[in-house]
MITIBA-661503 format. One record per residue: residue in three letters; x, y, z of N, C-alpha, C in turn. Coordinates in steps of 0.05 Angstrom, whole numbers, plus 5000, padded with zeros to 4 digits. Example, Ala and Ser with C-alpha at 12.3 -4.5 7.8 and 13.67 -1.06 7.14 Angstrom:
BEGIN
ALA526448865156524649105156526449345156 SER525749555142527349795143525850015157 
END
This chain:
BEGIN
UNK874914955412872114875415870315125411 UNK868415115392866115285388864615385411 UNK863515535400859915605425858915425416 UNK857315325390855415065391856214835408 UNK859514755398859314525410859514575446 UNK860714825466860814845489858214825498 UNK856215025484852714985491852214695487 UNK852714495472851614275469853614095486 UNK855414135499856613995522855314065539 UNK854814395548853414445573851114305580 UNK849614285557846414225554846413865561 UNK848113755548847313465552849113415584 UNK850113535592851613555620848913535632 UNK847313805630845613915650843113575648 UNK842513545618840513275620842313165643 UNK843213015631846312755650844912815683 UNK845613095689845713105717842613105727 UNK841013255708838513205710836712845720 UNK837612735698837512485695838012335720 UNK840212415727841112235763839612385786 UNK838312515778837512735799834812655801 UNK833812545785831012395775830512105787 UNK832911995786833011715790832511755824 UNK832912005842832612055865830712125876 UNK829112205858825812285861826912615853 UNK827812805843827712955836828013145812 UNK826013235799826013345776827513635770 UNK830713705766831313855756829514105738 UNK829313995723827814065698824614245711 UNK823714075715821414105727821314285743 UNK823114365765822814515793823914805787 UNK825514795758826915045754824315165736 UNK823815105715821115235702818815245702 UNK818715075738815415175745812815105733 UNK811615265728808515245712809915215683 UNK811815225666811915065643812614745647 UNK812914715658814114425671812514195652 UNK809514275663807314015649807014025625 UNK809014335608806714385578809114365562 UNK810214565545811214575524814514645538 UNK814414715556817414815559818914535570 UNK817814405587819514145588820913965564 UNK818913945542819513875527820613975506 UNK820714225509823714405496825914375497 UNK826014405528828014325546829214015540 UNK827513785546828013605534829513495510 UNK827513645489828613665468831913775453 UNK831613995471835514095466837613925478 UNK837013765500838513605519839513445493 UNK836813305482837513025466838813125439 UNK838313315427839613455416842313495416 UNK842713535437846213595447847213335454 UNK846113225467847412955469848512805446 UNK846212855428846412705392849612915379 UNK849113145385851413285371853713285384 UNK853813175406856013065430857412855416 UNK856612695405856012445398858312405372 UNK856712545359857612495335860512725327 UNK860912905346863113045346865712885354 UNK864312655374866112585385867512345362 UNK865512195348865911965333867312005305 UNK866612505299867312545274870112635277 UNK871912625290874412815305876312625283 UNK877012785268879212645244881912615267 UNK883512405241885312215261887012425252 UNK889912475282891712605271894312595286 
END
């Protein structure tokens, strides 16, 4: 296994746990980057999660048969 694909396990891990942590009333995301939280860094953040998740995804669906 690569660095892309380990960073892109880590990352959609961290959403995943984020995500349940939310459903609790608490924002992961949010509480670790502070004053970027409301602006552009959440949705950076955001953005790489779904990212990784998508390349999670399709690593898993592209894994030749053997």
């Amino acid at each position: 296994m690569g660095w892309l694909n380990k960073t892109a396990l880590v990352l959609a891990n961290i959403g995943a746990i984020n995500w349940g942590l939310t459903a609790m009333g608490w924002n992961a995301v949010e509480n670790l980057i502070g004053s970027w939280a409301t602006s552009v860094g959440s949705n950076i953040v955001y953005a790489l999660v779904a990212v990784s998740g998508i390349w999670g995804l399709v690593q898993l669906f592209n894994k030749k048969k053997r």
